[in-house]
N, C-alpha and C positions, 0 to 999 in steps of 0.2 A: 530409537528402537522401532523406527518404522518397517515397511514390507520390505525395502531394498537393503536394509543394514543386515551382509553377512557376519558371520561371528569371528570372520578374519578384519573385517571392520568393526566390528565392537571392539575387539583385543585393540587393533591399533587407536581407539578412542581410551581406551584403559590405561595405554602406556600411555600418551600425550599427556592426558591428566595426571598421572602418578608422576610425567616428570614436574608438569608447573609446582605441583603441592609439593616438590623435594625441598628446596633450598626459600620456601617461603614459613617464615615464622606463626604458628600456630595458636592463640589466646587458648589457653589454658585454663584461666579463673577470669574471675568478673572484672580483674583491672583492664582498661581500654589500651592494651597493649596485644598486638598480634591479628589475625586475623580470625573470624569466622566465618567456615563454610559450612554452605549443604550445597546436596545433588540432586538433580529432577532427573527423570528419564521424559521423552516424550515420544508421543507419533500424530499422531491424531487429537492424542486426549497428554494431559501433564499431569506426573504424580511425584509426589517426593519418594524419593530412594534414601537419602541421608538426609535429617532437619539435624539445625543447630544443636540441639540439647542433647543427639545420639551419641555424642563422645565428651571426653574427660581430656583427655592425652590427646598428642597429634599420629602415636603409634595405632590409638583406637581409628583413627579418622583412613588410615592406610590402608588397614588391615578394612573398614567399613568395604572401601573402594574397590580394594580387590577380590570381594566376596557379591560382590554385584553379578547377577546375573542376569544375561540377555533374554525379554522377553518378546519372543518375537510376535507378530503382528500384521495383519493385512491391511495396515491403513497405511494410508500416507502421509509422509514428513509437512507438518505444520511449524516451521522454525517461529514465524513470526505470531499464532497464538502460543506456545511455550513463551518465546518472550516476553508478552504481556503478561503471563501470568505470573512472571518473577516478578515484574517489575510494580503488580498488582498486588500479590500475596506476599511472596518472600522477602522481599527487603520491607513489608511492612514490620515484622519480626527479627529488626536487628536491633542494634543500643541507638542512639542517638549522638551527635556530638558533630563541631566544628570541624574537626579533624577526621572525622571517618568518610575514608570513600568507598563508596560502591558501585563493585566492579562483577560485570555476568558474563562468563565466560559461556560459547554454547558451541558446542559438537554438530556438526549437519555433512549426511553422506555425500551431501551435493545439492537437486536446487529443491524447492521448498515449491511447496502447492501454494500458494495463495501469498504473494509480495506486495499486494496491498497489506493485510497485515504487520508484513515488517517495516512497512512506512513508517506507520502506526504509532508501532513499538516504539522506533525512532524519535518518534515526536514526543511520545511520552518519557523515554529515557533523558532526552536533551530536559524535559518541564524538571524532572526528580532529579537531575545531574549523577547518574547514573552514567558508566564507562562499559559500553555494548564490543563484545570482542568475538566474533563468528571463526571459530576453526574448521576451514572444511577439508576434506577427505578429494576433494577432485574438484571442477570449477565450475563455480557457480556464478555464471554473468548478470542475471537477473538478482540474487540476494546483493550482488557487488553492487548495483544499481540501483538497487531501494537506500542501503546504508549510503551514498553518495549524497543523500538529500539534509545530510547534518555539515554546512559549509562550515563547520568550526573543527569539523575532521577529530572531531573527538570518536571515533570509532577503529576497528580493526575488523578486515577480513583476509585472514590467512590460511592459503590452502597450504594441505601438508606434502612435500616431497618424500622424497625415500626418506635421506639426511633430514630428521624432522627439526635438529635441534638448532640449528638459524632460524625457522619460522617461530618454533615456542619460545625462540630468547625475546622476538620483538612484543609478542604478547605479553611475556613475563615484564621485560622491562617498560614496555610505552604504556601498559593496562596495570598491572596486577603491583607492580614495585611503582610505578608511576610517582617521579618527585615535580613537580610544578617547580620547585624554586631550584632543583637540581637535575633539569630534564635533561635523560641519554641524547648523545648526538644523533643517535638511531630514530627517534623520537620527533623529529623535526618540522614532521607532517602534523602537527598539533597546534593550534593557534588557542595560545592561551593567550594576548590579549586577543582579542574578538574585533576584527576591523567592523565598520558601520557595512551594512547589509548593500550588497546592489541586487537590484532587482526593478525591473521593467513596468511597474505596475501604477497603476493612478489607486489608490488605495483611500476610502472615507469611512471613517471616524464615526461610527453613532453612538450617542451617549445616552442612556435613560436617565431623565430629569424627572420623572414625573414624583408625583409626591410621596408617592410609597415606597422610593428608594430614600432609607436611613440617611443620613448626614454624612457618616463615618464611610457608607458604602460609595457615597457618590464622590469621595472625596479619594478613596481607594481607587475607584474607576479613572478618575481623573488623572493619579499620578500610573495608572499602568498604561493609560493611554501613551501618556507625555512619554516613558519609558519606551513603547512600541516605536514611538518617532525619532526618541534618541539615538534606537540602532538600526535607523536607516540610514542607507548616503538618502538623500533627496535632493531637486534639481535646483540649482544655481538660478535657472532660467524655466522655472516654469511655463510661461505663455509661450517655450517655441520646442520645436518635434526634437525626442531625444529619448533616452533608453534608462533615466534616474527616476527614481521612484516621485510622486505628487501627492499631497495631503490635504486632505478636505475634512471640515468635522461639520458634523449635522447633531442638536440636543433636541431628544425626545421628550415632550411636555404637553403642553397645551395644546388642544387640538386648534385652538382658535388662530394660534402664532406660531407656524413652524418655525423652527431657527437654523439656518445656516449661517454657524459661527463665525467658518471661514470656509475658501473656495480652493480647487486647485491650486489658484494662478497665485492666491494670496501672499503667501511665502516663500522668500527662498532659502533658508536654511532652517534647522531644527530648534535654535534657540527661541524664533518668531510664534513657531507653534507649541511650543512648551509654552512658554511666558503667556500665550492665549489660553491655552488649554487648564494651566491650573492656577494664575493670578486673574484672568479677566473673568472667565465664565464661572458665573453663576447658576446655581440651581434652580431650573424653568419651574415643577413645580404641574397641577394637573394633571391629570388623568393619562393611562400610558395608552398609545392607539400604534402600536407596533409597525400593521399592515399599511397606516397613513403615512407616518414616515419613513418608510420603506418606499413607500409611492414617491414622496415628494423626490427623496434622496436620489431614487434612478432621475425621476425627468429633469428635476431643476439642477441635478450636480453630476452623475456620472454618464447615462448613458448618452449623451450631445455635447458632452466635452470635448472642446478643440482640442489640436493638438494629443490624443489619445493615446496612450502607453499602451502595449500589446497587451497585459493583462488588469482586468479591473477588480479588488476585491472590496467587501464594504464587512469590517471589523464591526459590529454590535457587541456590547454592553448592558445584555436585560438584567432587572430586579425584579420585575412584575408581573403578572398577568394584564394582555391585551384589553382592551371594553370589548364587551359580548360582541359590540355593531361592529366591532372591526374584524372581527377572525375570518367574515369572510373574502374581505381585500386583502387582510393576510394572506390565505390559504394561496389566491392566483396568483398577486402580486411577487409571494415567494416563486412560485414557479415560475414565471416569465421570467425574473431576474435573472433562474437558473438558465434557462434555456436563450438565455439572453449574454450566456458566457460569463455571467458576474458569481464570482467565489464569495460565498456567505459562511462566512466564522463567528461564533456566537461563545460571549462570555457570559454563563448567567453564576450570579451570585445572590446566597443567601435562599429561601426557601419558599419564597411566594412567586416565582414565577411558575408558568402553566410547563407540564414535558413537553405534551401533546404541540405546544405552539411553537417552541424552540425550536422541537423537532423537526417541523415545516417549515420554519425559517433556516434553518440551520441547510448546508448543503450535503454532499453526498462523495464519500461515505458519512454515517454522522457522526463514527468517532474521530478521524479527522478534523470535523467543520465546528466541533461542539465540546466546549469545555465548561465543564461546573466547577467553582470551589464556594466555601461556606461564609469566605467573608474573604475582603481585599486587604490583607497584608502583608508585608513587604514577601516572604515567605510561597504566597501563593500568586502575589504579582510575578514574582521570580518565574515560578510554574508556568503561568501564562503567557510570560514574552517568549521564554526559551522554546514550549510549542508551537506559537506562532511564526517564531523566526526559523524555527522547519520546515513549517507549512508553507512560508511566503519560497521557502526556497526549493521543494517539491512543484511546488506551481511553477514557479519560473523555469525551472529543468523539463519542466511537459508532463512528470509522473504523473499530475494532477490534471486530469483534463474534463474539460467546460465543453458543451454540457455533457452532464454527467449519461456514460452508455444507459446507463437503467431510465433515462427519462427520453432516450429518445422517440419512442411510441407517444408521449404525451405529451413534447416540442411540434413535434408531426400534426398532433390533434390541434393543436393551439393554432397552428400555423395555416392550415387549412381550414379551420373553422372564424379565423378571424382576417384571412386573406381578403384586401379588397376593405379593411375596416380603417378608418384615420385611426392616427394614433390618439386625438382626442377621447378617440372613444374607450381606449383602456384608461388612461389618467381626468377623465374629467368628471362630471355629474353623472355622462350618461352612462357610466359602467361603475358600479360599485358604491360612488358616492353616499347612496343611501341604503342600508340593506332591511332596515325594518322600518324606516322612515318612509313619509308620501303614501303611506297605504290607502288607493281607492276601497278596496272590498276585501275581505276573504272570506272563504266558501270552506267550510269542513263538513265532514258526512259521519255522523257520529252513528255509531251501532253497537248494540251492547255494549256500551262503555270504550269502545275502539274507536279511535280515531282515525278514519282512514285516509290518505292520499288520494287531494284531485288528479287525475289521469287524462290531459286533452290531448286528443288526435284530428288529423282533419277531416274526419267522417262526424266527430262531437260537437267539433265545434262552432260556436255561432254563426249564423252569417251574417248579425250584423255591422257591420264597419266600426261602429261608434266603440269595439274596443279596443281598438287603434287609439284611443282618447286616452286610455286609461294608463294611470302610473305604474311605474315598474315595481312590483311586490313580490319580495323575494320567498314570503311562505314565513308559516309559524315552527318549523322544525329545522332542521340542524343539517341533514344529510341532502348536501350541496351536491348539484349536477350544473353540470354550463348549459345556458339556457338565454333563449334572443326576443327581444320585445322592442315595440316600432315606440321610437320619440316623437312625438307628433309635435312640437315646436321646433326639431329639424329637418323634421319631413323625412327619417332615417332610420335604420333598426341599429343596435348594439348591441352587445351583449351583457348577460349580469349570470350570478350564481342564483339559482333556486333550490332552496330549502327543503322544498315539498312540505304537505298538510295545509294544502288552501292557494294562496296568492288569486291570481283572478286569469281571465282567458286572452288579458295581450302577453302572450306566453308561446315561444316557437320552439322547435328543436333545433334548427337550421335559419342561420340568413335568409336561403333564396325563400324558407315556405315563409317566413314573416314579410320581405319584401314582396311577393308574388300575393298576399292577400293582403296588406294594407297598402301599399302605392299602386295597386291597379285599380 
């Protein structure tokens, strides 16, 4: 019901639907026999026009349909949030059972404002096993492109010709009649066994071990892991160049002993990483440091991997909240990663992990990169491979691309502000290591009960050298800015985050004004 649907195009959405709903059987009473519908209208915004419990009879359900009337609208056609809201709302409100499928038929004049969205939708449809069937009105390249991203071709996009009724018989029969064990020859484009995934990518495993993930949940993580590996092809030949996926698992615990499980190169087939993933490993146990293993994960396992696959993703597993000291090598170490081309997908389960942390680890968009459920079984493991194995395959098709347009203003700043720095100095002591540890001094200006923020510039501050001596102090408060201080046992500046409310005066804004007053 957007601005472009004429009312010669409503009518022809009127009949299309009036004919699928002819020859398909209607539940009538509560036995699990027939089907139930309703109808959304959308544009912009989605509303029900007919919910489930509007009719008695399938005569009511007709007669509902063709008493519909066009509302029209100056917005524009949103296919892919209507989508999501079926598959959010409306099918939350049907019966339950082995045997029931759920099938969204949806009407579009043509293309849709926003196909990031019906990525989305797709992902989430494949997680709920949901049967997504797009009838459009004239062609739409781009919605055919987004729904391409489900390689199990469980989908339909049919535009309608004059002769509408060869296009609604494939609908009808591959979506809406849909028999698995008696599938139409018409039907053919359907992979109902599911071959193993291929895809291009060196893919690692992070698991949270620390102690505050449950027993049940870590054991839940465990077999969705194994499961994410089962439906891969993966390489034969790991240690030499090729285009099959590589498995690497890293478990989150103890800050003192990071673990990598296993490596790339480790294995070559699926059963090797299974039989490690949920007979060998063990529950590390310790405190969760998110942003540390995040660190360790790029330098020690993905980004100087020989032999590199064109795309790299690192699969996480959080239960928890991050330690205070880590959220801020979280906060950069997520960003680099992004800007560093690595896809971050985040499973958090159960209710004590942080939004706020996810969210900055999670990549972008973050409904793509970021899935909750409330505990791991078998149910919501389902959920989470089937979105995954969209997402792995959106990525590999380019839909998905690294780094994400919205950070490129803040890959730029990173790049230019850390141009000319070892890499040592993002992964080592002298960047992040410590964020409230090693404190020489802090300085706060309290007034009336306020706390104010130290504020140095180089008109304020010192001249004398000796705080070039001083340790790197990230501040007592929270609201992080990139910020550069000289290490004096490398004779070098790096950079760190500052908190602000205090730290002390070996504090720059820029490399060159810290190198330019402590090495001269």
């Amino acid at each position: 019901m957007s601005e472009d649907v004429t009312p010669a195009a409503f009518e022809r959405q009127r009949s299309a639907l009036l004919s699928l709903l002819k020859d398909v059987s209607i539940a009538e009473s509560n036995c699990p026999t027939g089907a139930h519908v309703a109808v959304v209208g959308y544009s912009s915004h989605t509303k029900y026009l007919i919910r489930f419990q509007d009719y008695r009879r399938k005569a009511q359900l007709i007669e509902s349909v063709r008493n519909i009337a066009l509302e029209k609208s100056s917005n524009h056609s949103q296919l892919g949030a209507a989508m999501r809201f079926v598959g959010q709302h409306v099918f939350k409100r049907i019966r339950a059972g082995v045997m029931t499928k759920r099938v969204a038929v949806f009407f579009s004049n043509g293309q849709s404002q926003n196909v990031t969205e019906i990525v989305t939708a797709i992902m989430e449809y494949r997680g709920m096993d949901i049967f997504p069937a797009v009838i459009a009105l004239k062609n739409a390249p781009t919605v055919a492109q987004a729904m391409e991203v489900d390689d199990t071709r469980k989908v339909i996009l049919s535009v309608l010709r004059r002769d509408m009724t060869t296009d609604l018989r494939t609908v009808k029969n591959c979506a809406i009649c849909y028999d698995p064990c008696r599938p139409s020859a018409q039907c053919s484009f359907i992979q109902e066994q599911v071959q193993p995934q291929q895809a291009d990518v060196d893919l690692v495993l992070v698991l949270d071990g620390s102690r505050e993930v449950r027993a049940d949940e870590y054991a839940g993580a465990q077999q969705l892991l194994g499961s994410v590996v089962e439906q891969l092809a993966v390489s034969p030949e790991p240690s030499r160049a090729g285009n099959q996926a590589r498995v690497a698992l890293v478990q989150m615990g103890s800050t003192q002993v990071l673990k990598k499980e296993f490596g790339l190169q480790s294995y070559q087939n699926q059963d090797q990483m299974k039989r490690h993933l949920i007979q060998n490993m063990r529950q590390q146990g310790g405190s969760a440091s998110i942003g540390l293993t995040l660190e360790f994960t790029l330098k020690k396992v993905l980004l100087n991997a020989k032999q590199a696959r064109k795309r790299r993703v690192l699969l996480t597993v959080v239960g928890t909240q991050t330690a205070y000291e880590d959220q801020a090598k979280l906060r950069y170490i997520s960003q680099k990663a992004k800007c560093e081309g690595v896809a971050l997908f985040v499973v958090t389960v159960g209710e004590r992990y942080s939004r706020t942390q996810v969210e900055e680890l999670a990549g972008l968009p973050t409904n793509q990169h970021l899935v909750h459920v409330s505990r791991l079984d078998a149910e919501e493991q389902g959920y989470c491979r089937h979105f995954f194995r969209v997402f792995l395959s959106a990525l590999n098709k380019g839909v998905i691309t690294y780094p994400p347009p919205s950070l490129t203003q803040t890959c730029e700043q990173l790049e230019e502000n850390f141009s000319g720095a070892h890499e040592d100095q993002f992964f080592e002591g002298g960047f992040l290591a410590q964020v409230r540890g090693e404190t020489e001094t802090r300085h706060m200006n309290i007034s009336d009960g306020q706390i104010q923020q130290d504020s140095l510039s180089s008109d304020s501050r010192s001249e004398d050298k000796d705080i070039c001596l001083l340790s790197m102090d990230s501040g007592d408060c929270r609201n992080y800015t990139l910020k550069w201080y000289f290490v004096s046992k490398r004779g070098q500046c790096a950079p760190f985050w500052y908190g602000g409310c205090g730290g002390n005066e070996n504090r720059f804004d820029r490399q060159e004004e810290c190198e330019s007053f402590c090495k001269t």
